[in-house]
C-alpha angles and dihedrals in degrees: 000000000000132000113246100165131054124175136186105222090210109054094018089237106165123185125187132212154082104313117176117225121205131216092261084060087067105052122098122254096260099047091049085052083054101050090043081052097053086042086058095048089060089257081291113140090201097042082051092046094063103040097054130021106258108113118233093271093054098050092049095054095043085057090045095048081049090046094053093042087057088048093043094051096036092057082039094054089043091045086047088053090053097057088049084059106048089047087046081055104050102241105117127020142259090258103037090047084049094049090047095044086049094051092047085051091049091238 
């Protein structure tokens, strides 16, 4: 999936386009908060632990459960290029290169 369309809802500005979006796009709110936090501590899990309230454990798996989303959609945008190119290439269809790209996104 790919954002195409951005709009200002203040001014109603909309621009179209292909936009990329990174794996930090894709984090919630509050994970990207955590990882700003973490940048901020110098990536240092002590130095986390005693500026917020999340105990060492929770910070660690926090960072683990991070570290495999990143793996997991990594693996997932690499498995989705190779369906566009195998679609570039002729070798599978329109339809068959749309059901496989659904079922990688979960859709």
């Amino acid at each position: 999936m790919q954002t195409t369309a951005m709009g200002c809802t203040v001014c109603g500005v909309k621009i179209e386009g292909n936009f990329g979006q990174t794996f930090f796009d894709r984090l919630t709110p509050e994970d990207q908060k955590f990882l700003e936090q973490y940048l901020l501590a110098g990536f240092s899990i002590k130095t986390l632990e005693q500026k917020s309230s999340l105990g060492y454990a929770a910070i660690r798996s926090r960072l683990d459960r991070l570290i495999a989303d990143y793996k997991r959609l990594t693996k997932m945008d690499a498995q989705k290029k190779a369906v566009l190119e195998q679609l570039r290439t002729g070798e599978i269809g329109v339809a068959e290169a749309k059901e496989k790209i659904e079922r990688l996104s979960g859709d």
